[in-house]
C-alpha positions in Angstrom: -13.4 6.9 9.1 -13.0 5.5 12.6 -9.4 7.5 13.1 -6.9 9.3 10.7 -3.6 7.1 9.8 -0.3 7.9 8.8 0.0 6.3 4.8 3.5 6.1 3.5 2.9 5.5 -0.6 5.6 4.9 -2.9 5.6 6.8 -5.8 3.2 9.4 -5.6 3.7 11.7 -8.4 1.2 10.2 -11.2 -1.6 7.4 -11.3 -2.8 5.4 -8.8 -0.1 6.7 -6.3 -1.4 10.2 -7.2 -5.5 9.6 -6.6 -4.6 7.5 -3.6 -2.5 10.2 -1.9 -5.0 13.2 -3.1 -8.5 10.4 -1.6 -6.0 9.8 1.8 -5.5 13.4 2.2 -9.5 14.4 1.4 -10.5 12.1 4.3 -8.1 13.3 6.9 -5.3 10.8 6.6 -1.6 11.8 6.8 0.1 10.7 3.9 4.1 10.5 3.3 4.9 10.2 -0.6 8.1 9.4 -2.7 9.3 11.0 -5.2 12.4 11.1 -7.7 12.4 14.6 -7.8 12.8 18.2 -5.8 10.1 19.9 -8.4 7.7 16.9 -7.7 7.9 16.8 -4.0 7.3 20.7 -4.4 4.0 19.9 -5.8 3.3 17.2 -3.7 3.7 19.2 -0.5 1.5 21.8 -2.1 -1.3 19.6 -2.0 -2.0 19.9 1.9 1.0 22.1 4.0 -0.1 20.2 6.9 -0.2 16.6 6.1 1.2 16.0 2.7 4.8 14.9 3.3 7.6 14.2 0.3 10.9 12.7 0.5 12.8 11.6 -2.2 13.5 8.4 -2.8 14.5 5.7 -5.8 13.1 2.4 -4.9 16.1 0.7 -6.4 18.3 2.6 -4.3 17.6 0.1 -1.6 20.5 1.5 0.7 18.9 4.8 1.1 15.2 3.2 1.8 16.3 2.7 5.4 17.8 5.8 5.7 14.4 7.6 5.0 12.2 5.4 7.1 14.0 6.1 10.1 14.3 9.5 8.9 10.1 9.3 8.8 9.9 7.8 12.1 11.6 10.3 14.4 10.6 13.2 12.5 7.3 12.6 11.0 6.0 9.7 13.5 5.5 6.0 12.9 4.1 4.3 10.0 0.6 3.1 9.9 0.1 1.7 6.3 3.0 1.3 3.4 1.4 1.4 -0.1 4.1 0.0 -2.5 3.0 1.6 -5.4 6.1 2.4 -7.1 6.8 0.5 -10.7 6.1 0.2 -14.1 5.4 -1.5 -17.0 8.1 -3.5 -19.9 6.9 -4.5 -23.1 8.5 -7.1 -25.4 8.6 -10.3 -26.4 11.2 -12.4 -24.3 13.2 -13.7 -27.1 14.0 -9.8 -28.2 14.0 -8.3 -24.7 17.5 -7.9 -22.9 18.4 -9.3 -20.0 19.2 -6.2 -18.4 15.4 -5.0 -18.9 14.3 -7.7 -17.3 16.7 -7.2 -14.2 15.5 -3.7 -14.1 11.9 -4.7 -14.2 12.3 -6.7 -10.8 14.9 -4.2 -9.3 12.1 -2.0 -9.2 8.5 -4.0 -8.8 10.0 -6.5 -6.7 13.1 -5.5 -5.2 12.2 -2.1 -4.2 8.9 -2.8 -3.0 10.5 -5.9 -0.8 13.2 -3.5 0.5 10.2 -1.1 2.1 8.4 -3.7 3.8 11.9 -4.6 5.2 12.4 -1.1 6.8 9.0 -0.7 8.1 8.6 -3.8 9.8 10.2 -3.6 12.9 8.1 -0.7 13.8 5.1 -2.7 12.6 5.9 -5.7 14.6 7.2 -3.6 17.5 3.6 -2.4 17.5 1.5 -5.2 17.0 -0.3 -3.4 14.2 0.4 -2.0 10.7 -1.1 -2.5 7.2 1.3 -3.5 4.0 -0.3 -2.8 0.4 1.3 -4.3 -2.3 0.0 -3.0 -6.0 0.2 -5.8 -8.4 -1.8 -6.1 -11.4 -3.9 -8.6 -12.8 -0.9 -9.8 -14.9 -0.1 -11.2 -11.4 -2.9 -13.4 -12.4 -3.0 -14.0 -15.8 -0.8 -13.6 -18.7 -0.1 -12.1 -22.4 2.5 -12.3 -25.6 4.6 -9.3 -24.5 4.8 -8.7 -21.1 6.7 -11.6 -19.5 9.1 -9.3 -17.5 6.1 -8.1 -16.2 3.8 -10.7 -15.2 6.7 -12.0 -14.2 7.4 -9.3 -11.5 4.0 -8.9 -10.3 3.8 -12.7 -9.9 6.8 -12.9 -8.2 5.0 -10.1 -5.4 1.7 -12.0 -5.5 3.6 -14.7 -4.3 5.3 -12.7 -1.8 2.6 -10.9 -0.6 0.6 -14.2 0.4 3.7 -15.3 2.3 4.5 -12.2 4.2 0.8 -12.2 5.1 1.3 -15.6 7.0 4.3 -14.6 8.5 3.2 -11.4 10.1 -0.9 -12.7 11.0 0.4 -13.7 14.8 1.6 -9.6 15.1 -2.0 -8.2 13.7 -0.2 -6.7 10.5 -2.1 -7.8 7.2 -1.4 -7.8 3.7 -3.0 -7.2 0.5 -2.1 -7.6 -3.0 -4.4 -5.2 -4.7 -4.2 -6.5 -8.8 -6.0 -3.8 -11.2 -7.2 -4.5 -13.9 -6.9 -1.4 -16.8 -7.4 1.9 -15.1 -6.8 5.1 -16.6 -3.3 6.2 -15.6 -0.1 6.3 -17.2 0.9 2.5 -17.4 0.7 2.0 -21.0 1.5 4.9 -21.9 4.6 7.3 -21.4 5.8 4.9 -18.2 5.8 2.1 -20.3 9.5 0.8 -21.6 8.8 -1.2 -25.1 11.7 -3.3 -26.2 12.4 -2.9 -30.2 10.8 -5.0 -32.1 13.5 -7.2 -34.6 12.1 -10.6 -35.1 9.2 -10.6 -37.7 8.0 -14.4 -36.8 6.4 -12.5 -34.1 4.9 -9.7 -36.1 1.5 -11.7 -36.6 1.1 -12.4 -32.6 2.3 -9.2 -31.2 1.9 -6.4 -33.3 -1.7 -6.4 -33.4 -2.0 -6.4 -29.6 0.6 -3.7 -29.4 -1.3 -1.2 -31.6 -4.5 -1.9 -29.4 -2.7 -1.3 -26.2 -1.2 1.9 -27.6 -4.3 2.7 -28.7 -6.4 2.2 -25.5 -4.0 4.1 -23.3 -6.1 7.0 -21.8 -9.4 5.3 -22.5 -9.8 2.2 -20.2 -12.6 1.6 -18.2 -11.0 1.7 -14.7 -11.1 5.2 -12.8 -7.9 5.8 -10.6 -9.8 7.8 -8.5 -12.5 5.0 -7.8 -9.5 2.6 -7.0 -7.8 5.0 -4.4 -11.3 5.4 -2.7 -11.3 1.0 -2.7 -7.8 1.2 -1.5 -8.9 3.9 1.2 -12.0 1.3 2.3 -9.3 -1.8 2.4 -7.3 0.6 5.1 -10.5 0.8 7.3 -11.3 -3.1 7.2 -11.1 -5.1 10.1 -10.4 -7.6 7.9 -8.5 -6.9 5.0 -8.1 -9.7 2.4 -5.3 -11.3 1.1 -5.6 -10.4 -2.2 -8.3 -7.6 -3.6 -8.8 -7.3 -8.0 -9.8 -3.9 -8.8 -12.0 -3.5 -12.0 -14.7 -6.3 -14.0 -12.1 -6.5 -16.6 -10.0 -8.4 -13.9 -12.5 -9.9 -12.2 -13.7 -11.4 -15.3 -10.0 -12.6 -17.0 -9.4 -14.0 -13.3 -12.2 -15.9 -13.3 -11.1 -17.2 -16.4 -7.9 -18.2 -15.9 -9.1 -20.3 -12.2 -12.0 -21.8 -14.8 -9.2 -22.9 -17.0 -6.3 -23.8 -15.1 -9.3 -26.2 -12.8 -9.9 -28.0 -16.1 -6.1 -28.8 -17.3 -5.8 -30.0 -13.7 -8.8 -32.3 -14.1 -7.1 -33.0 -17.8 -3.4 -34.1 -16.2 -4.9 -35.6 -13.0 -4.4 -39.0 -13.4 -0.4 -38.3 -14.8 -0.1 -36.0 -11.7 -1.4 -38.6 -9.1 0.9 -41.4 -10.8 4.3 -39.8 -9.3 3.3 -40.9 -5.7 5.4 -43.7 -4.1 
């Protein structure tokens, strides 16, 4: 590790937050976590007395997220890295799923992670240097029956992600979209929301690939703790990519999807090319 760097991660109390805070602090990184609660931030802290940092902090409560950054700043020191980790998972087909889910899905994935980038960056830029993090998911990628909120949000940060990244390249301050594939944490199971199901033309479709999601949770092949160590190596580049997949299962479906969507616009070339004036 060429020098220890202050981490701020968003939501740090459980999965990939969790084993990235617990790697950071292993290899001498300071690391400031967020937390919804005073018991959580307890046992946060407890994890190192020196360089383990809580604060509480809602993502959706976007007034407050400035608050605590400056709050960071003077007391704690300036931001090296921001890790938006923060968000979860919806599950439901579109036509059943309410509105208000949906709006509660980007308040959070999208919203809240945009409204930390927004408070950190004028330090970043003030400095020349900085490192913004962005945990997607391979359903920023690609796509399944039941999880359009989602997708939905984490394409909507993809997209965000690779813009930011344009904007801030002439200050030295990258950033990465890290998309997972299916890890081992919490996603699919208690964090998930699951609309109720009340429209049986979908029951064929959906059903079976709910049961299999339930009944994976706990046993997919992706190790949290291997991610946080590939996050941890992403910090230390020189050269940090734009976008980083974690896990083969991603790496494959990706692959899969670019395969695909090439050939449909082979397919719809000659309609797409007949629009020009």
């Amino acid at each position: 590790m060429s020098s220890a760097k202050t981490i701020l991660i968003t939501g740090v109390s459980s999965g990939f937050g969790r084993a990235l805070a617990q790697e950071a602090l292993a290899a001498g990184h300071r690391v400031i976590g967020t937390l919804r609660s005073r018991e959580a931030q307890q046992a946060f802290e407890a994890l190192d007395a020196q360089r383990a940092v809580g604060r509480l902090l809602d993502v959706t409560d976007v007034r407050r997220i400035e608050e605590v950054v400056k709050e960071i700043e003077s007391s704690v020191g300036q931001i090296d890295v921001l890790v938006n980790n923060a968000g979860y998972g919806h599950e439901g087909i579109l036509e059943e799923s309410p509105l208000e889910e949906m709006r509660r899905q980007f308040e959070v994935n999208v919203f809240g992670a945009v409204a930390m980038i927004k408070a950190v960056l004028p330090g970043m830029r003030q400095r020349r240097r900085g490192h913004i993090i962005n945990i997607t998911s391979m359903g920023g990628f690609i796509t399944l029956p039941g999880i359009s909120y989602y997708c939905g949000s984490k394409f909507a940060l993809e997209g965000i992600s690779e813009t930011l990244g344009k904007e801030l390249a002439p200050f030295n301050i990258p950033v990465t979209a890290v998309a997972p594939g299916s890890f081992r944490t919490d996603w699919a199971g208690r964090s998930m929301v699951r609309s109720a199901r009340r429209i049986p033309d979908y029951d064929s479709l959906f059903e079976p690939i709910r049961q299999a999601r339930k009944e994976k949770s706990g046993r997919q092949l992706g190790d949290p703790v291997k991610a946080a160590r590939a996050m941890l190596a992403l910090i230390e580049s020189e050269n940090p990519p734009a976008h980083l997949l974690l896990g083969s299962d991603a790496l494959n479906l990706v692959r899969q999807k670019l395969a695909a969507l090439g050939k449909e616009i082979e397919q719809w070339e000659k309609l797409t090319r007949s629009t020009d004036g």
